[in-house]
N, C-alpha and C positions, 0 to 999 in steps of 0.2 A: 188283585184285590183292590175294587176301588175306594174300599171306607174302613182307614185302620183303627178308626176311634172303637166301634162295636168287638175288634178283637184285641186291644191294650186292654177294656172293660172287662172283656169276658176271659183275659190270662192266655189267650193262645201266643203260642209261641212264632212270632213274627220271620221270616222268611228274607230278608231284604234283597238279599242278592238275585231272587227269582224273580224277583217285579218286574216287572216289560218298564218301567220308568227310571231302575236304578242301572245307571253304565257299566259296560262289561270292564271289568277292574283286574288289575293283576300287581303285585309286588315287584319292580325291576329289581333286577340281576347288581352288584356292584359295578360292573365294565358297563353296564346298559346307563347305570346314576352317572360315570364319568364323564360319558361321552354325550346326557342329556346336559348335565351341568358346561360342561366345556361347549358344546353346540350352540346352546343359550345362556354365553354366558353369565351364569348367574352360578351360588352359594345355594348351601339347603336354607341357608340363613332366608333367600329370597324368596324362596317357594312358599304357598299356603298349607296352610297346617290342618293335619287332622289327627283328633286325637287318639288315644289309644281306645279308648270305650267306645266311640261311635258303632252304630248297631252296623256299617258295613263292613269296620272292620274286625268287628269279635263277629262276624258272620263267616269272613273269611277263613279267622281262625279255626272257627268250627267246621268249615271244610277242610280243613288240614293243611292249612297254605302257613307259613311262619312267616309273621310278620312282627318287629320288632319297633323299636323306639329308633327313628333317624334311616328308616327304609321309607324310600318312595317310592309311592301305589299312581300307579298310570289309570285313568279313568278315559276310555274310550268311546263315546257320544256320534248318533249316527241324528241327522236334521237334514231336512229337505236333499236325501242324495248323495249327502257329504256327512264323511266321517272324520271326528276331529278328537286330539287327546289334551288331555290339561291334568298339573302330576298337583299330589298333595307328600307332605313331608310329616312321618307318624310321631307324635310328641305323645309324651306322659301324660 
């Protein structure tokens, strides 16, 4: 879909996760958070935040994925060849 202003107007129900622009996403595992956090060393405290409404993760939701407040969702990004991940941490 390249024009979502004509479907917010007209009430359709948005799709996000099927967009060829939004990265394949998935919710990690606890052992998978421990071993990102200790890996890179860093705290949830340090990760970028997203929140709980954001339209990819009540997408997720609605495909039956549980995702919770203080799960970090891994976003998968493919650019020229290369494939790269960058996490967000689910706040309220």
């Amino acid at each position: 879909m390249k024009n979502n202003i004509g479907a917010l107007v007209l009430g359709v129900d948005l799709k996000p996760i099927d967009n060829e622009l939004v990265p394949e996403c998935n919710v990690l595992s606890k052992k998978e958070e421990e071993e990102l956090l200790e890996r890179m060393k860093l705290t949830k405290r340090d990760l970028p935040k997203i929140k709980k409404n954001d339209p990819v993760v009540v997408a997720l939701i609605k495909n039956g994925v549980s995702v919770n407040v203080g799960d970090i969702i891994e976003f998968k990004r493919k650019e020229f060849g290369n494939e790269y991940s960058y996490y967000r941490v689910v706040i309220e």
